[in-house]
N, C-alpha and C positions, 0 to 999 in steps of 0.2 A: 650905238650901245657898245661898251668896250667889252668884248671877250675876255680880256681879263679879268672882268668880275664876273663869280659865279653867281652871286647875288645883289639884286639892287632894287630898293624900295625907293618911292618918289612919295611925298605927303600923303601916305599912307592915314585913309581912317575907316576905322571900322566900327559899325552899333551894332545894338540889338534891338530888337522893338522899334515903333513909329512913333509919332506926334509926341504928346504927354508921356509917354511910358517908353521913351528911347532912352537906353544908355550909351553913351560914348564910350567906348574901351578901348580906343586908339585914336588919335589926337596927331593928325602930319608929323606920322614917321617916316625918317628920312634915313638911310646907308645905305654901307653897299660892303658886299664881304668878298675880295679878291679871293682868286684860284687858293688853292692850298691854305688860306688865313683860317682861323679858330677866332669867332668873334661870338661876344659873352650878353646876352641881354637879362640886366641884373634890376631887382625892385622888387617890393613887398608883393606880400599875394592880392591878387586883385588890380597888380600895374598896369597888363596888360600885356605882359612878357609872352605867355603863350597863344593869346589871342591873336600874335603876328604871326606865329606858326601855322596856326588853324587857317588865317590869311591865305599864307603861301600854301597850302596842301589844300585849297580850297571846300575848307570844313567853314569857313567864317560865315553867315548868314549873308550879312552885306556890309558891301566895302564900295571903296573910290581911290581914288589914286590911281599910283603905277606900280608894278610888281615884275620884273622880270628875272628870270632865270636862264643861265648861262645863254644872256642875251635876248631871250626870247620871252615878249611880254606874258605876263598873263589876265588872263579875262573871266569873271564872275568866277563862280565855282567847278567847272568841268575843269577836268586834267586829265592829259591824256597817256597812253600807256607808256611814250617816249621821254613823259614826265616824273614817271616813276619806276622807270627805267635808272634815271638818273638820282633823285632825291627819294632818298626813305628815311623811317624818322623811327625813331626809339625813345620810348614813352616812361613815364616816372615810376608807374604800378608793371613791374615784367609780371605778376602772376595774372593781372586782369587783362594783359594782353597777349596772351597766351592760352588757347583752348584746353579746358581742362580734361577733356577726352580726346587730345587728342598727341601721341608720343612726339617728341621734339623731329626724329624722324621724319614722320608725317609733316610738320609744320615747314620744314626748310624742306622737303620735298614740293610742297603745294606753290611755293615762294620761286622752285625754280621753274614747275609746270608754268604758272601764270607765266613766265618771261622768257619763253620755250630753250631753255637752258639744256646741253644734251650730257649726260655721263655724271647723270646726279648721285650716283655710289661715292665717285672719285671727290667730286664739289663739296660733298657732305663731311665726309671722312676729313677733308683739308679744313673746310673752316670750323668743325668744331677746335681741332687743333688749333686755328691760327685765336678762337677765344680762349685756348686753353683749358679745355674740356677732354676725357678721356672719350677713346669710342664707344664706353662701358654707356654714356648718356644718351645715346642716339638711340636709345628702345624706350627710354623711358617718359615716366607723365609729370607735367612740371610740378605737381604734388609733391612730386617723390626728389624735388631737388631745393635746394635753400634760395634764398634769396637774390644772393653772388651769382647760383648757377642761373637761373632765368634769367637775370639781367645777360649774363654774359650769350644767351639761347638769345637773347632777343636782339642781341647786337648783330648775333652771327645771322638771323634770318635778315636783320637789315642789309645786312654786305654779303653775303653770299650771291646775291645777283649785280655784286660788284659796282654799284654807282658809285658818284662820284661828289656828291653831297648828303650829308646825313644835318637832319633837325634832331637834336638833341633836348627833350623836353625834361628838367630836372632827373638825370637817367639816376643819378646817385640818393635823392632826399627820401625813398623808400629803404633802405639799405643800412644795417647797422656802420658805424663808425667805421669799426675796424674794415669792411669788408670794402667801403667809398673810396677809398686810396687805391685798392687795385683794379675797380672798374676804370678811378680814372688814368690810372696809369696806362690800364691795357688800351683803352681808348687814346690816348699820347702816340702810342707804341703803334697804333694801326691806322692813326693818321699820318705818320711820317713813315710809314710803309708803304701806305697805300696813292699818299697822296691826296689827301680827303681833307674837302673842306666843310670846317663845320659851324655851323649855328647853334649855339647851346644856350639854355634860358635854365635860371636858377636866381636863387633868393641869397646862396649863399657865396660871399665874397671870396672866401678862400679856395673854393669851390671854382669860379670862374677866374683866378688869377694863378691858379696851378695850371687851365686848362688853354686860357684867351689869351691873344698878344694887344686886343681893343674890346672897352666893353661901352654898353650903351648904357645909360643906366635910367630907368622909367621911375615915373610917378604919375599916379591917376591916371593915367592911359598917355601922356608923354613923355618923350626924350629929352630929359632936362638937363643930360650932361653925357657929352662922351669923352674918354680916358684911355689911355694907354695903359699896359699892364705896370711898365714900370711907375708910372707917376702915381695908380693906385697902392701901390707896393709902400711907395716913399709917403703915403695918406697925402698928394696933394690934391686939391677939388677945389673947383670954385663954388661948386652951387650948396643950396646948405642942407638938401635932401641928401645930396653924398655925403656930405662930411658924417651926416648922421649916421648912415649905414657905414661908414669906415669907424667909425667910433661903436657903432654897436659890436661886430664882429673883433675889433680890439679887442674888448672886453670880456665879449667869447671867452676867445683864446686863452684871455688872462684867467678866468675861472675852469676854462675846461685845464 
């Protein structure tokens, strides 16, 4: 297994349910996302996009295939603490995954106990700054903060125990317009700081080619095409599920 990739899936399938009442929601998936890469899995709702994440963070019911992470297989659903040591993941809804009784404070404090982290004033203090948050928010209840700020509180509780792959599950499609450009910018900004490599899934094309250098792009639960950023850019595709979603988002654009 090469170390150089952080991640790597082998014919990847994963259901739900048995006999008659199985769904397929992943279909031999197949990559592999090198060290530091930003790789984009793009397709309607229902493709399949986040059911790979649920995969790898061993939330998925059941699976087969291969799964490994920086080298190291993984097996059924346990993962262990040097697993999430490494990979943490930041979710589409920041206010539903964020306690609502419970001060951001609190929240990235609990984040550094669980990973016996020592001089959590200092830790705190630094990564709200590095999401660009004042120290004014570190007492507060994410109620009391807009949309922008919880996402950016949930980034910051993903990286404040400093791993080294973050899953990226639609972090921007909760999020007005205006405020989706400087999530993903700040997220730009902290992976070429950090070094971080990431898995991001979204539905939205411009979305993953501001963010991704390669995207996979699913239907029905397969990978029926993968692309580099530039040759999505210039609309080339062979397959005719892409050309459809590069022709949708065109059109976006042209109306928005």
């Amino acid at each position: 297994m090469s170390a150089q990739n952080e991640i790597r899936l082998e014919h990847l399938d994963v259901w739900f349910g048995s006999g008659h009442a199985r769904v397929d929601a992943v279909k031999d998936a197949s990559f592999t996302v090198p060290r530091g890469d930003s790789f984009g899995l793009v397709g309607e709702s229902g493709s399949g996009k986040s059911t790979i994440l649920r995969a790898i963070t061993g939330l998925a019911p059941s699976w087969s295939g291969n799964i490994a992470v920086q080298g190291k297989p993984l097996r059924g659903k346990a993962r262990t603490k040097e697993f999430y040591a490494a990979v943490q993941m930041v979710f589409q809804d920041p206010y539903a995954s964020l306690h609502p009784r419970q001060t951001i404070d609190h929240v990235l404090s609990e984040a550094l106990h669980l990973h016996s982290f020592d001089r959590p004033d200092e830790r705190i203090v630094q990564i709200l700054d590095d999401v660009g948050l004042a120290q004014s928010f570190r007492f507060r209840y994410p109620h009391q903060l807009s949309g922008g700020q919880r996402q950016r509180v949930a980034i910051a509780r993903a990286l404040i125990i400093e791993p080294s792959i973050l899953l990226l599950d639609e972090p921007t499609s909760a999020l007005d317009v205006s405020v989706q450009a400087e999530i993903l910018n700040l997220l730009t900004d902290l992976r070429a700081q950090r070094g971080l490599t990431f898995l991001m899934v979204s539905h939205d094309l411009a979305v993953v080619g501001h963010m991704c250098s390669r995207i996979a792009v699913m239907n029905l639960g397969a990978i029926v095409e993968m692309l580099n950023v530039a040759d999505m850019r210039a609309l080339k595709a062979d397959h005719p599920y892409t050309r459809q979603l590069l022709d949708a988002s065109v059109q976006r654009r042209r109306v928005g």
